[in-house]
MDTraj code that builds the backbone (N, CA, C; nanometers):
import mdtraj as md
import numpy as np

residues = "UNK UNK UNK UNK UNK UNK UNK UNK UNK UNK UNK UNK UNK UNK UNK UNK UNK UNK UNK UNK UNK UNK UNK UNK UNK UNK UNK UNK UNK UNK UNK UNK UNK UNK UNK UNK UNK UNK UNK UNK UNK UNK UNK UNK UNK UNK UNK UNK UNK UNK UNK UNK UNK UNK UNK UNK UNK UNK UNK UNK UNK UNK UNK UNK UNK UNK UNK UNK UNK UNK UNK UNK UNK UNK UNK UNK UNK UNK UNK UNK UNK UNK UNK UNK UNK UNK UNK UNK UNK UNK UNK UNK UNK UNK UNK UNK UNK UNK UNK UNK UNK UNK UNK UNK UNK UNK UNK UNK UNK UNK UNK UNK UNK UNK UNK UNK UNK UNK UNK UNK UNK UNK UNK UNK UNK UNK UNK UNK UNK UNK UNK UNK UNK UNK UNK UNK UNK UNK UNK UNK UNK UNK UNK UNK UNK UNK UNK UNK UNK UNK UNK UNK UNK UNK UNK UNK UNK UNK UNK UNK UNK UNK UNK UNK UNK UNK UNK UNK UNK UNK UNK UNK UNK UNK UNK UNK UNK".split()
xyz = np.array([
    [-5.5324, 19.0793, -2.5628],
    [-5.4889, 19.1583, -2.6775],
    [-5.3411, 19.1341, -2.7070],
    [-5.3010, 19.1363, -2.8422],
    [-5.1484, 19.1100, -2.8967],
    [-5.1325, 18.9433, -2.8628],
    [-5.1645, 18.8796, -2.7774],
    [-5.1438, 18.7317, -2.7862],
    [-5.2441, 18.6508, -2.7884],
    [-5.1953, 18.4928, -2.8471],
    [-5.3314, 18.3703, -2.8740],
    [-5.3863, 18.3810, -2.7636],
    [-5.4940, 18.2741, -2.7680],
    [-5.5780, 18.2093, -2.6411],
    [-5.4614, 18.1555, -2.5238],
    [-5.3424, 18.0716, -2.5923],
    [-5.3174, 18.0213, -2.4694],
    [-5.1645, 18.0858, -2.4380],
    [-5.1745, 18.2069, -2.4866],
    [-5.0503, 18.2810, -2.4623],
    [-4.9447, 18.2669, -2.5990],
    [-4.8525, 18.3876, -2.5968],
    [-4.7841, 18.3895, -2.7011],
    [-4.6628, 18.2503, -2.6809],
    [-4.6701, 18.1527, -2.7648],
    [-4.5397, 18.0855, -2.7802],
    [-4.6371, 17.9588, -2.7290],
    [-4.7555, 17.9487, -2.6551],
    [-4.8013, 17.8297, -2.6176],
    [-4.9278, 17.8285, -2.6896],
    [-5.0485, 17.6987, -2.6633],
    [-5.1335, 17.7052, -2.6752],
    [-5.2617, 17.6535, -2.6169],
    [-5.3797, 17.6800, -2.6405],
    [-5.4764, 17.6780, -2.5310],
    [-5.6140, 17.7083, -2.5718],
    [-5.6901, 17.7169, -2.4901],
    [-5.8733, 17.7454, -2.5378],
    [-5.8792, 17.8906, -2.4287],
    [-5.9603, 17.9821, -2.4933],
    [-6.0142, 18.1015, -2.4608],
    [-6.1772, 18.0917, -2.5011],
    [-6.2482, 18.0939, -2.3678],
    [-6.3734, 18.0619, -2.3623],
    [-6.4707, 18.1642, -2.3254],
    [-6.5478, 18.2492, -2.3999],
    [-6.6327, 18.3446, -2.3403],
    [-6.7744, 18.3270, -2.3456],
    [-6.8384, 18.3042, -2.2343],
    [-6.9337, 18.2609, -2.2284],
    [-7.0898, 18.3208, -2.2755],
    [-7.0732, 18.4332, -2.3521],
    [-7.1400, 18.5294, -2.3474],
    [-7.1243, 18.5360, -2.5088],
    [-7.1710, 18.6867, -2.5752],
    [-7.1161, 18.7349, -2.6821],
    [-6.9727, 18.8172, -2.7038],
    [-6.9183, 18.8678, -2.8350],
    [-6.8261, 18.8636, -2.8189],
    [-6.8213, 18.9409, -2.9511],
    [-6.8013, 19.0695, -2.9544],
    [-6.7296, 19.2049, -3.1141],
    [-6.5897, 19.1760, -3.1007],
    [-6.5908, 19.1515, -3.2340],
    [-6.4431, 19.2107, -3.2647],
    [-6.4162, 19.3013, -3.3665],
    [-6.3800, 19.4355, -3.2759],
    [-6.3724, 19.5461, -3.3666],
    [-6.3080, 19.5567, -3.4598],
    [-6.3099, 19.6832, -3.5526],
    [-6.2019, 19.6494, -3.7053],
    [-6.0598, 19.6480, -3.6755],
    [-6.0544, 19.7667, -3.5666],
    [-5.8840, 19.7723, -3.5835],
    [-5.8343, 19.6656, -3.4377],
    [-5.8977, 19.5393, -3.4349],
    [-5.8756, 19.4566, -3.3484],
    [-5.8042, 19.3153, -3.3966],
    [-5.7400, 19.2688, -3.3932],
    [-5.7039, 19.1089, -3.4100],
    [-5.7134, 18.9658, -3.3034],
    [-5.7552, 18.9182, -3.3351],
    [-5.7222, 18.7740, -3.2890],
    [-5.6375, 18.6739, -3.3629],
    [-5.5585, 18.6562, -3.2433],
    [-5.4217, 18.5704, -3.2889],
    [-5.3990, 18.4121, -3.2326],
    [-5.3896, 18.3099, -3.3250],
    [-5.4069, 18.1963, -3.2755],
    [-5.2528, 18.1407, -3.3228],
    [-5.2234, 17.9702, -3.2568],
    [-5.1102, 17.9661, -3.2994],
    [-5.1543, 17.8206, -3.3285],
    [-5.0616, 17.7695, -3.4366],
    [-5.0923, 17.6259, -3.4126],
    [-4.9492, 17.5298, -3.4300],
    [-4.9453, 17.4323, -3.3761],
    [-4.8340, 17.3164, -3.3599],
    [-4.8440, 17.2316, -3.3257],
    [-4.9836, 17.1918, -3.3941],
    [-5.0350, 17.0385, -3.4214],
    [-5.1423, 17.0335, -3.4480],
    [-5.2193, 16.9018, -3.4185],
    [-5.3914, 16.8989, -3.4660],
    [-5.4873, 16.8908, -3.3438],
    [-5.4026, 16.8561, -3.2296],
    [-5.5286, 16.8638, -3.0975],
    [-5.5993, 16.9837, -3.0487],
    [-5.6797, 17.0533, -3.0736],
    [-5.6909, 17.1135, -3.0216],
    [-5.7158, 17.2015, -2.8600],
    [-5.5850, 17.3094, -2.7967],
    [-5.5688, 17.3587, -2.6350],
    [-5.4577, 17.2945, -2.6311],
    [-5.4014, 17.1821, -2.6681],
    [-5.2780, 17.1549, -2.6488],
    [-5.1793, 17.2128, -2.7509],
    [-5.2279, 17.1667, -2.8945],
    [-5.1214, 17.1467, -2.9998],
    [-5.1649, 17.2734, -3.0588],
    [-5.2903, 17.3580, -3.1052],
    [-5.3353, 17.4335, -3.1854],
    [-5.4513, 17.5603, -3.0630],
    [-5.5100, 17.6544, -3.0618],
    [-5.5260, 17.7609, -3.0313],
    [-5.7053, 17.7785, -3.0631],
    [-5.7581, 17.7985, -2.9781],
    [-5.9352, 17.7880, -3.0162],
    [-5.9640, 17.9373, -2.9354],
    [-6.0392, 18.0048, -2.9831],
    [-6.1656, 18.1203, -2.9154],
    [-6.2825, 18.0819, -2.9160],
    [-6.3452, 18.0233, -2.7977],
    [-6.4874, 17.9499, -2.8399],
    [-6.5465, 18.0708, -2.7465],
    [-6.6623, 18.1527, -2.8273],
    [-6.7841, 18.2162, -2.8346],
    [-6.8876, 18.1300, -2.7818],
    [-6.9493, 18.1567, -2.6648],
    [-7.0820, 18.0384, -2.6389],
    [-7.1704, 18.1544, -2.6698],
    [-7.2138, 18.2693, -2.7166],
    [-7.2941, 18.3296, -2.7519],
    [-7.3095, 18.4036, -2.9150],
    [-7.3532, 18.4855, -2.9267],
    [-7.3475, 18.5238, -3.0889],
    [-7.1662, 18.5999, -3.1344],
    [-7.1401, 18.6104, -3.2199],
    [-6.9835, 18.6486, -3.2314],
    [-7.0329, 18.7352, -3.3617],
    [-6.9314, 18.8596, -3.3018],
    [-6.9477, 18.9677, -3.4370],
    [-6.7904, 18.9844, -3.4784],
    [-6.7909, 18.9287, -3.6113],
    [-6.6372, 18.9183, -3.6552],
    [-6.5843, 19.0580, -3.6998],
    [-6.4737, 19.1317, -3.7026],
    [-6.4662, 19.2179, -3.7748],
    [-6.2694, 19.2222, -3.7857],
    [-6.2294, 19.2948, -3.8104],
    [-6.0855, 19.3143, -3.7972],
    [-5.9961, 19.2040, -3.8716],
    [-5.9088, 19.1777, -3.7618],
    [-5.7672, 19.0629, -3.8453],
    [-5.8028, 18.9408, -3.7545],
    [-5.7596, 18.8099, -3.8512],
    [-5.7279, 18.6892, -3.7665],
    [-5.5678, 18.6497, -3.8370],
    [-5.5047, 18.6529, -3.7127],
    [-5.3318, 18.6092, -3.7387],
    [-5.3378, 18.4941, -3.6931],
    [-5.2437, 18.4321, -3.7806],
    [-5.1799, 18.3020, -3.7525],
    [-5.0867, 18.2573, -3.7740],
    [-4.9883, 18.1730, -3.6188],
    [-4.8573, 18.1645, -3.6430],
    [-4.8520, 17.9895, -3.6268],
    [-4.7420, 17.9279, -3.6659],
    [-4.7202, 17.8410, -3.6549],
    [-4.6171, 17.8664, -3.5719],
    [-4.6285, 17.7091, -3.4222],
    [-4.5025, 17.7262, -3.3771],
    [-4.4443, 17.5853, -3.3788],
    [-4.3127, 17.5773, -3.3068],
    [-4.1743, 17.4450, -3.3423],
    [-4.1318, 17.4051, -3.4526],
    [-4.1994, 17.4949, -3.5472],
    [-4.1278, 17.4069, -3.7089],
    [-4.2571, 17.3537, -3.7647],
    [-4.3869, 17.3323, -3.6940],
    [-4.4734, 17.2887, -3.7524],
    [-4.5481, 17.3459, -3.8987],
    [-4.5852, 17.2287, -3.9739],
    [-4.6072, 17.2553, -4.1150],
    [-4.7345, 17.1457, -4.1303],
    [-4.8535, 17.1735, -4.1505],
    [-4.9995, 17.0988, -4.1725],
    [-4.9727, 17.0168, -4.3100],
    [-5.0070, 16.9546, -4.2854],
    [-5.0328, 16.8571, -4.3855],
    [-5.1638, 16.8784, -4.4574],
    [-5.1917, 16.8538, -4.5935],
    [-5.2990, 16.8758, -4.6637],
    [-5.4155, 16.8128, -4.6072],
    [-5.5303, 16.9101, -4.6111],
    [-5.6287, 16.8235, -4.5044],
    [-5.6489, 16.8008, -4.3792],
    [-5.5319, 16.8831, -4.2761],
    [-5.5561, 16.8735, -4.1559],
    [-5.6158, 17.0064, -4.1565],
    [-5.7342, 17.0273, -4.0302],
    [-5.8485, 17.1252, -4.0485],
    [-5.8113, 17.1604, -3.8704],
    [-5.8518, 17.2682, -3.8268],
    [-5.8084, 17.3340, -3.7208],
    [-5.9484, 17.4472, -3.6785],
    [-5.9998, 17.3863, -3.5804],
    [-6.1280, 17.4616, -3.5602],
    [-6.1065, 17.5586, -3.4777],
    [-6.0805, 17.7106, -3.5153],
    [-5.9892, 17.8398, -3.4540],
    [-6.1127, 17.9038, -3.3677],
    [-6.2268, 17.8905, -3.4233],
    [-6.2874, 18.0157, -3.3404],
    [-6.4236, 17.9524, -3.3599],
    [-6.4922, 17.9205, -3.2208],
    [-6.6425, 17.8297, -3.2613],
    [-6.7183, 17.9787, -3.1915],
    [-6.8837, 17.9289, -3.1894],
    [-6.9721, 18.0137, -3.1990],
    [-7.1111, 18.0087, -3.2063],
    [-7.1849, 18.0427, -3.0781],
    [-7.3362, 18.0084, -3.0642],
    [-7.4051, 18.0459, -3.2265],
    [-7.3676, 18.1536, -3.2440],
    [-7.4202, 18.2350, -3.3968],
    [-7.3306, 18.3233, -3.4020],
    [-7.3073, 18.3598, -3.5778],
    [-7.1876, 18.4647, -3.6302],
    [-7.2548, 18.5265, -3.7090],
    [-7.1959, 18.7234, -3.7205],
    [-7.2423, 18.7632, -3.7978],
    [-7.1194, 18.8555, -3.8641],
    [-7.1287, 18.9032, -3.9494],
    [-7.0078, 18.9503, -4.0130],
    [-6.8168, 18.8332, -4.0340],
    [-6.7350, 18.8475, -4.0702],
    [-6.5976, 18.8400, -4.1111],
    [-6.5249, 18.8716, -4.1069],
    [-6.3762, 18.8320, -4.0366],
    [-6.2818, 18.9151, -4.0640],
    [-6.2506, 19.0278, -4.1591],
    [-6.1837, 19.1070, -4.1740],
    [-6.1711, 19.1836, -4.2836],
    [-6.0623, 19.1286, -4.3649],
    [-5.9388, 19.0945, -4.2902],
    [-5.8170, 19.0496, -4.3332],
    [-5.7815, 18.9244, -4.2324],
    [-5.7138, 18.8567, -4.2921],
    [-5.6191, 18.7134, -4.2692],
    [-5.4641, 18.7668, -4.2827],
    [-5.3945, 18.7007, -4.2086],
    [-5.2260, 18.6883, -4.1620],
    [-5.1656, 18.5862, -4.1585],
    [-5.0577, 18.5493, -4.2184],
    [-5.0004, 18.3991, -4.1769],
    [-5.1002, 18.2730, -4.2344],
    [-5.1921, 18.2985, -4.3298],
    [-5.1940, 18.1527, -4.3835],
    [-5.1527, 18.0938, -4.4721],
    [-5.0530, 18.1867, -4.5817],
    [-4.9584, 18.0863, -4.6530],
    [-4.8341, 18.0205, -4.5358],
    [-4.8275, 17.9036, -4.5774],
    [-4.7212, 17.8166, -4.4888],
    [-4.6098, 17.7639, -4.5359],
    [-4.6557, 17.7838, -4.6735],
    [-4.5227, 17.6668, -4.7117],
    [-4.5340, 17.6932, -4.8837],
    [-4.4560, 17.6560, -4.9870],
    [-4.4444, 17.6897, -5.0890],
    [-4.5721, 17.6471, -5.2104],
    [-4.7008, 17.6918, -5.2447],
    [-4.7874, 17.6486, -5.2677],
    [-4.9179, 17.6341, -5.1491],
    [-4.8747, 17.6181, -5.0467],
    [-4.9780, 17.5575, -4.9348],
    [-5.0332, 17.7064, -4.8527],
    [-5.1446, 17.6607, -4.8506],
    [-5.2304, 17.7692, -4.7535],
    [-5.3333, 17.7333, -4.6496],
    [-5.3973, 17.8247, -4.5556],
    [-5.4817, 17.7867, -4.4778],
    [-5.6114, 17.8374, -4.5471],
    [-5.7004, 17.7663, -4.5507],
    [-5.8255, 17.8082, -4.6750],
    [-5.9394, 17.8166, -4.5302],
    [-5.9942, 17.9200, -4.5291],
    [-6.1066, 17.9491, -4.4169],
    [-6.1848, 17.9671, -4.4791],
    [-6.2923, 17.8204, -4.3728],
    [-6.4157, 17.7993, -4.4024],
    [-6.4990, 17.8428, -4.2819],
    [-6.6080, 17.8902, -4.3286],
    [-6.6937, 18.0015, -4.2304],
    [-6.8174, 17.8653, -4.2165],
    [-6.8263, 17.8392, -4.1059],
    [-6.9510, 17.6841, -4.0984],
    [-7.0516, 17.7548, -4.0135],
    [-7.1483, 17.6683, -3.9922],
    [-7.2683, 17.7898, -3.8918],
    [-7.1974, 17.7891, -3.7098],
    [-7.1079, 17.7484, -3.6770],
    [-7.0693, 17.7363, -3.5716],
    [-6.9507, 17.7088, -3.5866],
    [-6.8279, 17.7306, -3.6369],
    [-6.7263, 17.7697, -3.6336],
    [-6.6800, 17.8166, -3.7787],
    [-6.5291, 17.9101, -3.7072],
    [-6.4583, 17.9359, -3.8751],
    [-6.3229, 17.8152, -3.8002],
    [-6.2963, 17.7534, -3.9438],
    [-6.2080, 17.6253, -3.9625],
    [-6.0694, 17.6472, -4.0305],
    [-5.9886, 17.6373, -4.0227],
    [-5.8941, 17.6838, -4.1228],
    [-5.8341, 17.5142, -4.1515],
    [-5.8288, 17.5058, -4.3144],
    [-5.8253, 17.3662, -4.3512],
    [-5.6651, 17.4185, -4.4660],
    [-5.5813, 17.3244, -4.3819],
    [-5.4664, 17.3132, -4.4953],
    [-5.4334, 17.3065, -4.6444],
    [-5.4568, 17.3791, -4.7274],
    [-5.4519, 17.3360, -4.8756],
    [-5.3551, 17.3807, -4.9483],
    [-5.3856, 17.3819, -5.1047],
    [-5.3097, 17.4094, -5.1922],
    [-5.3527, 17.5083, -5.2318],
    [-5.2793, 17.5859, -5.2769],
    [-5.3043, 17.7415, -5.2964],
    [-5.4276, 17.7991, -5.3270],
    [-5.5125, 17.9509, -5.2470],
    [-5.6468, 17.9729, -5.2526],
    [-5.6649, 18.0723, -5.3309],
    [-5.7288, 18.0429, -5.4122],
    [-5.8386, 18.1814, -5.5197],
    [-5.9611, 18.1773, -5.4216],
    [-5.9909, 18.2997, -5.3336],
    [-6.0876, 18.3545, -5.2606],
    [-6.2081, 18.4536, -5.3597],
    [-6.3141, 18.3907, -5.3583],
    [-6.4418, 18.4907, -5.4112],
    [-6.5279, 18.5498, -5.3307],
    [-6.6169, 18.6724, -5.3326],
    [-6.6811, 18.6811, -5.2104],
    [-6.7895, 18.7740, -5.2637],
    [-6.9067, 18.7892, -5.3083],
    [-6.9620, 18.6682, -5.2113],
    [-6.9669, 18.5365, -5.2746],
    [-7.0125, 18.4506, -5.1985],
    [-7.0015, 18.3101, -5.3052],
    [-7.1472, 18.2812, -5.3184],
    [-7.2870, 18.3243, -5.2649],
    [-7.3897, 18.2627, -5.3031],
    [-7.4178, 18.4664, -5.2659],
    [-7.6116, 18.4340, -5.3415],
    [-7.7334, 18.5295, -5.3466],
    [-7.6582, 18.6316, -5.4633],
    [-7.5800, 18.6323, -5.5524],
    [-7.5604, 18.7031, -5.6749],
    [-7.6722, 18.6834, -5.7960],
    [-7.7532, 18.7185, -5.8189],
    [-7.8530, 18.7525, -5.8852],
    [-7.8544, 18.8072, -6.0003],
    [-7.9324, 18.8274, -6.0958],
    [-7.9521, 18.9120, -6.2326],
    [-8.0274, 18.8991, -6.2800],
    [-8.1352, 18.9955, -6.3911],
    [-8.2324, 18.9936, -6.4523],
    [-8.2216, 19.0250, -6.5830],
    [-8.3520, 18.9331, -6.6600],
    [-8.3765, 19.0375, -6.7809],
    [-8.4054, 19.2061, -6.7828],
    [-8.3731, 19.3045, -6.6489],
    [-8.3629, 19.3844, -6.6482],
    [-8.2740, 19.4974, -6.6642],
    [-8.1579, 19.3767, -6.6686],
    [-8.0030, 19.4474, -6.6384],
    [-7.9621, 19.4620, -6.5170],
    [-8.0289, 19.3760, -6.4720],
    [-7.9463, 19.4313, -6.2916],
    [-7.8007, 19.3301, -6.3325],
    [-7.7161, 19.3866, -6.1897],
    [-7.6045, 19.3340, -6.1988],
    [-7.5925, 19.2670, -6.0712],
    [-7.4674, 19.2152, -6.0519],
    [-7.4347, 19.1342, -5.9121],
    [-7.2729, 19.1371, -5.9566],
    [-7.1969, 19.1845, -5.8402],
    [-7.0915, 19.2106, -5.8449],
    [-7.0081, 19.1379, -5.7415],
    [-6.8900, 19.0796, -5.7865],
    [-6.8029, 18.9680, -5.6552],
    [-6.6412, 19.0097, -5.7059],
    [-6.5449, 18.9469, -5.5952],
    [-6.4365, 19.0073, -5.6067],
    [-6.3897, 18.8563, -5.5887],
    [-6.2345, 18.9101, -5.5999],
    [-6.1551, 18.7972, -5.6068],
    [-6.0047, 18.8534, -5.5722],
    [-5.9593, 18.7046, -5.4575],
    [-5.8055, 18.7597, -5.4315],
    [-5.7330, 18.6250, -5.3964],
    [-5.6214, 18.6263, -5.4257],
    [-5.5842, 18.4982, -5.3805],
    [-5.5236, 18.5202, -5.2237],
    [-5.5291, 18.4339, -5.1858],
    [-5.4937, 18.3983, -5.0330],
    [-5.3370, 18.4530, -4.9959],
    [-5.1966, 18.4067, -5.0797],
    [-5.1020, 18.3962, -5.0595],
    [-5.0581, 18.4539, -5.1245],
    [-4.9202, 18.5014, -5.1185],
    [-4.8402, 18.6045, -5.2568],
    [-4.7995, 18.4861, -5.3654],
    [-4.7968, 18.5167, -5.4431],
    [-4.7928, 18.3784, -5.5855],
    [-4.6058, 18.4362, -5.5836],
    [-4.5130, 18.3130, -5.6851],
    [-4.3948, 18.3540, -5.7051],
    [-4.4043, 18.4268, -5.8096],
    [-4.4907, 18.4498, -5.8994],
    [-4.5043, 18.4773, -6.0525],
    [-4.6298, 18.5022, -6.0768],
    [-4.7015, 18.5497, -6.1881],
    [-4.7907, 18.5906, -6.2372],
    [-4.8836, 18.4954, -6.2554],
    [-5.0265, 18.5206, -6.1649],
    [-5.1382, 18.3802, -6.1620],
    [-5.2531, 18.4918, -6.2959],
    [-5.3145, 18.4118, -6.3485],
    [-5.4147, 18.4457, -6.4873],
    [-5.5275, 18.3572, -6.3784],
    [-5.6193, 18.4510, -6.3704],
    [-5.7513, 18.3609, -6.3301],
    [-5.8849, 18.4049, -6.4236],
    [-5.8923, 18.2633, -6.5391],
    [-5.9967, 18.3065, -6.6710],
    [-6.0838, 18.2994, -6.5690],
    [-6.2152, 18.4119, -6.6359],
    [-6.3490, 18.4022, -6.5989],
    [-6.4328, 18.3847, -6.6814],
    [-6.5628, 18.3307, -6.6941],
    [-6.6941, 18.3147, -6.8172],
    [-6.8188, 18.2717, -6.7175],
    [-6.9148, 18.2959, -6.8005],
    [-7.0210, 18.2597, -6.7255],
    [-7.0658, 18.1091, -6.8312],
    [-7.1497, 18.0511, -6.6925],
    [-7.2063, 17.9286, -6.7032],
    [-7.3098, 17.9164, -6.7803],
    [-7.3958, 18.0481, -6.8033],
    [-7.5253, 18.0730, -6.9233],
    [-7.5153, 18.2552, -6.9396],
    [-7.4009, 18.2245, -7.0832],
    [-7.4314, 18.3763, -7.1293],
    [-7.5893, 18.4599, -7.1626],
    [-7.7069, 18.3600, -7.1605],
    [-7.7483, 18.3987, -7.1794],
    [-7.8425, 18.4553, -7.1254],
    [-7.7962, 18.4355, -6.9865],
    [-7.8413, 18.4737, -6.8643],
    [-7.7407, 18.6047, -6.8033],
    [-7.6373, 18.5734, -6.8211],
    [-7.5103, 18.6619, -6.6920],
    [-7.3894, 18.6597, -6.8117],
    [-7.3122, 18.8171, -6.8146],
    [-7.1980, 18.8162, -6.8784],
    [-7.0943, 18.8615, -6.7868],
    [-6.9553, 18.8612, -6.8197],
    [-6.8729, 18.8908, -6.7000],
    [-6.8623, 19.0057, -6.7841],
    [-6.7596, 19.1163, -6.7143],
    [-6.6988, 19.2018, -6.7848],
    [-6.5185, 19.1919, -6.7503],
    [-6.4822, 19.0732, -6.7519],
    [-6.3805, 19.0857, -6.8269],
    [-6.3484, 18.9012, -6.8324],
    [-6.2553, 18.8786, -6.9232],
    [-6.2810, 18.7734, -6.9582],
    [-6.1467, 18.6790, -6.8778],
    [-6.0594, 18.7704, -6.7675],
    [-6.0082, 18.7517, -6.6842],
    [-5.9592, 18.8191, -6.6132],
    [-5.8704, 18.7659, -6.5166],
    [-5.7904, 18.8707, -6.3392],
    [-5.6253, 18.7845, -6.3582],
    [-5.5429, 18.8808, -6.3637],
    [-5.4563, 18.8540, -6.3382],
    [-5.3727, 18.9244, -6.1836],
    [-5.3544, 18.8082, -6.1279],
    [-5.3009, 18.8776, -6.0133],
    [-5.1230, 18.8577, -6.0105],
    [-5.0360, 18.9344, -5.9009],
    [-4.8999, 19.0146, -5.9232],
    [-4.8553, 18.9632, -5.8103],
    [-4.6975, 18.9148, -5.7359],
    [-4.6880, 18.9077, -5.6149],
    [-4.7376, 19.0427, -5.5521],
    [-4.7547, 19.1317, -5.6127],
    [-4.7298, 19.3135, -5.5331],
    [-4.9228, 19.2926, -5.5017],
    [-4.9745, 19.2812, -5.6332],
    [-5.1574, 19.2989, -5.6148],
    [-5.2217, 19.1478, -5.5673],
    [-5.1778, 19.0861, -5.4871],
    [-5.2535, 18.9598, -5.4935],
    [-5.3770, 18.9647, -5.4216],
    [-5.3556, 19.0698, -5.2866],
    [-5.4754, 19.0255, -5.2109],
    [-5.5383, 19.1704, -5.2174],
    [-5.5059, 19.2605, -5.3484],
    [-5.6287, 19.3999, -5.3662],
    [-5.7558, 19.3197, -5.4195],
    [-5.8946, 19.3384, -5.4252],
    [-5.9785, 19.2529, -5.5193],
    [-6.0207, 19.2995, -5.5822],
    [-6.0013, 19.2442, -5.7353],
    [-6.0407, 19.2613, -5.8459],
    [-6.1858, 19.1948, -5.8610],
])
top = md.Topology()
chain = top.add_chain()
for i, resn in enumerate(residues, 1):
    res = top.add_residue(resn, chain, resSeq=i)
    for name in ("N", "CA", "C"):
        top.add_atom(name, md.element.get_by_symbol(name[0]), res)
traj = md.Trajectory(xyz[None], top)
């Protein structure tokens, strides 16, 4: 608790062989300062089912800064059910973020350029009945200035949005609209 797998300031693999909750008001904290992973970057490998819940923090240490496209496999996993609630530390650099990808056996955090997060991203549905299907949206990082994110649907004549965009604020970036 309070430090990575391989201790605060170093890094390392934390291996539980079993299953593994992580409660809401719980975090896991990884660090990274490079691409190897146990040496350079910070892993929690789950050999049994993993129930995500709470914060995942992340620090960079020595000055290190990812390059676009380097991917960092933080937390593997026999089977996962649930998600963090919240993320820490993945903007890095001016524009650049850590974009987490949830795979059937690990969550990945892949270096990019700034993230518009949706959720859910698949089983949103609708009918000629009026049902609805409802998703949110937040960006990853605090923006310097005011981001406009247009929305429309792909067949109005299927699905309408109700609004025809989201503007997010450095102050509102990661409430979801």
């Amino acid at each position: 608790p309070g430090g990575a797998p391989g201790g605060t300031g170093t890094t390392g693999v934390l291996t539980i062989t079993g299953s593994f909750t992580q409660l809401a008001g719980g975090a896991v904290n990884v660090e990274l300062g490079g691409t190897t992973v146990g040496t350079k970057y910070d892993r929690l490998a789950i050999g049994g089912a993993a129930t995500l819940g709470g914060a995942l923090n992340v620090g960079l240490l020595g000055g290190f800064s990812p390059a676009l496209a380097d991917a960092f496999g933080v937390v593997t996993y026999g089977s996962r059910a649930g998600n963090f609630s919240t993320y820490g530390g993945l903007g890095y650099a001016a524009n650049r973020t850590l974009r987490t990808v949830l795979n059937p056996a690990d969550l990945t955090l892949v270096a990019s350029a700034a993230d518009v997060r949706v959720t859910p991203t698949a089983g949103l549905v609708t009918s000629a009945l009026g049902d609805t299907a409802t998703f949110t949206v937040v960006l990853a990082t605090a923006p310097t200035a005011d981001v406009t994110v247009p929305l429309s649907a792909s067949d109005p004549a299927r699905g309408t949005v109700s609004a025809s965009s989201l503007t997010f604020t450095p102050q509102n970036f990661s409430q979801p609209q």
